[in-house]
Backbone as CSV, one residue per row, in Angstrom:
resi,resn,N_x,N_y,N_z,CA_x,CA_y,CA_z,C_x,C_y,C_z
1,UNK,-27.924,111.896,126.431,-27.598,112.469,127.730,-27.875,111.446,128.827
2,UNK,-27.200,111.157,129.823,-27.112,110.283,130.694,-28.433,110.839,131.987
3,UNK,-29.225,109.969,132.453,-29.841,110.351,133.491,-29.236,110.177,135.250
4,UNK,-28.671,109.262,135.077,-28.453,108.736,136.473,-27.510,109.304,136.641
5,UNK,-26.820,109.851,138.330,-25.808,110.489,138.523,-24.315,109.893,138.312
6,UNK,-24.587,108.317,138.246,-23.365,107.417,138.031,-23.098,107.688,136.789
7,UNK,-24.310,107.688,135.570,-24.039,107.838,134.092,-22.827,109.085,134.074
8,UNK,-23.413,109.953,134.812,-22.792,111.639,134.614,-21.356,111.430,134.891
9,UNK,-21.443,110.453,136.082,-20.085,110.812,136.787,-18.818,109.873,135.470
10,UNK,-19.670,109.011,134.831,-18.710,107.672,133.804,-18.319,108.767,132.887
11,UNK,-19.457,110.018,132.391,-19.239,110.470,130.892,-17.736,111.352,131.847
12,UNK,-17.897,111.978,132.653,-16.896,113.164,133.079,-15.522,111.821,133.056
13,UNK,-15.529,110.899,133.891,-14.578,110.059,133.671,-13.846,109.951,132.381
14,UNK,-15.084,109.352,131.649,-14.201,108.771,130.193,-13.893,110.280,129.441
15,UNK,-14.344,111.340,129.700,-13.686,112.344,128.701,-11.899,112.912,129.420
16,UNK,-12.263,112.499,130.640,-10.562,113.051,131.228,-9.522,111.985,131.185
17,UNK,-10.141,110.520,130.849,-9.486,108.918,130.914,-8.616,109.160,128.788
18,UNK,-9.813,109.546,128.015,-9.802,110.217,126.645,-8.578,111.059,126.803
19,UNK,-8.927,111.858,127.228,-7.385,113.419,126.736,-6.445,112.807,127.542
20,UNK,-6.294,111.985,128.848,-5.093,111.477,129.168,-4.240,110.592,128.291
21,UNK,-5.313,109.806,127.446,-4.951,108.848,126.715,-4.173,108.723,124.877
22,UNK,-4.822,110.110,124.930,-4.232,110.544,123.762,-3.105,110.910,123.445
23,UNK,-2.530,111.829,124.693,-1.344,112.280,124.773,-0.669,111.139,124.553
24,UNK,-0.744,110.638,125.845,0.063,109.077,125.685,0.501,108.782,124.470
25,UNK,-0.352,108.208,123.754,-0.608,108.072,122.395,0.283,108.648,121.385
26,UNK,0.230,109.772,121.341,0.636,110.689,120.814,2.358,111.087,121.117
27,UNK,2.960,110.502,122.597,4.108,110.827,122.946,4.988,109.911,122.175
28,UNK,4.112,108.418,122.190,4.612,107.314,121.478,4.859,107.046,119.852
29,UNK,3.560,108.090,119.223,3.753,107.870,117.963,4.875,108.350,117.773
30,UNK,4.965,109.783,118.146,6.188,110.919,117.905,7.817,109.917,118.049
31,UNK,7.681,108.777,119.439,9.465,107.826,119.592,9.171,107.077,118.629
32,UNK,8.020,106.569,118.236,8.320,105.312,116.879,8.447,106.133,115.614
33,UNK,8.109,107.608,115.301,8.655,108.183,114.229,10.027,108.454,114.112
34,UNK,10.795,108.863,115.415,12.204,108.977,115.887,12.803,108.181,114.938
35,UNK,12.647,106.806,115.625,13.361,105.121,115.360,12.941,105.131,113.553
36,UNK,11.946,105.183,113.276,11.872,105.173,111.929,12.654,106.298,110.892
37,UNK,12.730,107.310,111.109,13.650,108.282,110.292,14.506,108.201,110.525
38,UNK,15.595,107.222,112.120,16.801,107.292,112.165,17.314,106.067,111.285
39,UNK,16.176,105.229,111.268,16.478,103.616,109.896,16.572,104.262,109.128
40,UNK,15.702,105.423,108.118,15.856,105.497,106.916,17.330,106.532,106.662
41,UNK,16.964,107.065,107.383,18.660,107.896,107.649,19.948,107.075,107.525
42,UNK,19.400,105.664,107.924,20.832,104.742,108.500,21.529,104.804,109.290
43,UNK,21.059,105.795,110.553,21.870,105.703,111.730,21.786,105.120,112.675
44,UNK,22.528,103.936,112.747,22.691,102.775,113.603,22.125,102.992,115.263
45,UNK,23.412,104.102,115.617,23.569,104.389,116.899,22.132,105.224,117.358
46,UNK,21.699,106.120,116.253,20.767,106.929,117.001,19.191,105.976,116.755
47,UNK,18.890,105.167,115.998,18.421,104.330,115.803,17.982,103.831,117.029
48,UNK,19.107,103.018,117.449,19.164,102.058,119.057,19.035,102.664,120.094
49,UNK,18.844,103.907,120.102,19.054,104.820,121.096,17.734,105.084,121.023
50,UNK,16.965,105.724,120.192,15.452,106.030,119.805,14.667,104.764,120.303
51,UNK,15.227,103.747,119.621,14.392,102.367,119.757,14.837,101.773,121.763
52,UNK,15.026,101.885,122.221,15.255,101.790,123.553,14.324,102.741,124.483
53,UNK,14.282,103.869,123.901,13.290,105.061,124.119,11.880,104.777,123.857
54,UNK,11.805,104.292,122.484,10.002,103.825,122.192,9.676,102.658,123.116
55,UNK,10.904,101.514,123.152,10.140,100.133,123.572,9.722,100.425,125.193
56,UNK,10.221,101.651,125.664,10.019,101.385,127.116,8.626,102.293,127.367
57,UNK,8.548,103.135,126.202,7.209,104.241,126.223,6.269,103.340,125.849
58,UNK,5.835,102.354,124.654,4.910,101.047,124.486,5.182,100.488,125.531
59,UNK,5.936,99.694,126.248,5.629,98.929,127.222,4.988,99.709,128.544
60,UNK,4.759,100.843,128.623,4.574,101.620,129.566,2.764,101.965,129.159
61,UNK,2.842,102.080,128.068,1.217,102.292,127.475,0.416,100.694,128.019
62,UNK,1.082,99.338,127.483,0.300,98.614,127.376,0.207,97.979,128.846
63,UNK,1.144,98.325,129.288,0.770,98.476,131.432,-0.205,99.054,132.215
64,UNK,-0.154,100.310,131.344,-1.674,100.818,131.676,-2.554,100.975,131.376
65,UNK,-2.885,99.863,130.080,-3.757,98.990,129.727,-4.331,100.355,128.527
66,UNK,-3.288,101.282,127.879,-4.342,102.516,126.951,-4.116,101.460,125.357
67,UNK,-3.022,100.628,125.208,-2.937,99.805,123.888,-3.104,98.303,124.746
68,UNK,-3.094,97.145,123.951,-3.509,95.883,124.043,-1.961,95.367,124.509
69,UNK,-1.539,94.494,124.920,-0.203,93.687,125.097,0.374,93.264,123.924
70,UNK,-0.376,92.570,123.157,-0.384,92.022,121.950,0.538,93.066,120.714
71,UNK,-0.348,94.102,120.836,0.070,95.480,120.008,1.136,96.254,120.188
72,UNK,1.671,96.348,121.583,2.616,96.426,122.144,3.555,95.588,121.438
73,UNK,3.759,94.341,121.633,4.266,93.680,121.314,5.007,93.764,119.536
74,UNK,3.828,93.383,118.932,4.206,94.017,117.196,4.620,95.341,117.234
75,UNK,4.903,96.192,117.645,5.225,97.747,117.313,6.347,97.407,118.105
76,UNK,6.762,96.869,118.801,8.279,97.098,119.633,8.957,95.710,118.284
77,UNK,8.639,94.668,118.550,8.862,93.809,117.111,9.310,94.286,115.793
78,UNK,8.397,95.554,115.180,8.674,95.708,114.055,9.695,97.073,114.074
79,UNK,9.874,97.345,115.190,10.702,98.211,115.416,12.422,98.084,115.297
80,UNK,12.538,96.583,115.980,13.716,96.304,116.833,13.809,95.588,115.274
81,UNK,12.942,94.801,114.575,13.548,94.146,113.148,14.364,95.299,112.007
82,UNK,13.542,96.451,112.339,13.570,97.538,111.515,15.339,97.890,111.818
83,UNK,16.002,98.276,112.844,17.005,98.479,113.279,18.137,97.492,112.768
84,UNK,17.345,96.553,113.324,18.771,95.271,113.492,19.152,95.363,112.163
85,UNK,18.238,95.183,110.762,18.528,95.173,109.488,19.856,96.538,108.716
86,UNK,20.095,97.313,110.025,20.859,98.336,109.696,21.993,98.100,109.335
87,UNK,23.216,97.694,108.830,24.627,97.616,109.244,25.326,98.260,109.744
């Protein structure tokens, strides 16, 4: 348990910074599952369409600093390889 009133005020912070962050999280896993069942499906179009949708929801996470740049980076990467390989 935190004593100081700053401690109190960080824990109330990080638990509402937490459930904001998850969602997030969570909005993104849901577009990179999109893009992935529309590869295994083989649908080109809805594919590129999904994947245009995730890369801008990751780049939007790692702006506001809830994933790393880096990570961002590989998940939009293995995304856009995942697609292109479609015919």
């Amino acid at each position: 348990m935190p004593h100081h009133k700053s401690a109190v005020k960080r824990v109330r912070q990080t638990k509402v910074r937490t459930q904001r962050n998850k969602t997030k999280i969570t909005m993104v896993k849901s577009a990179i599952k999109k893009v992935r069942s529309a590869v295994e499906a083989g649908d080109k179009s809805a594919a590129t369409n999904a994947l245009t949708n995730a890369q801008s929801k990751i780049a939007r996470l790692a702006k506001a600093g809830v994933i790393k740049p880096n990570t961002a980076a590989r998940k939009t990467s293995r995304l856009a390889s995942a697609v292109s390989k479609l015919s």
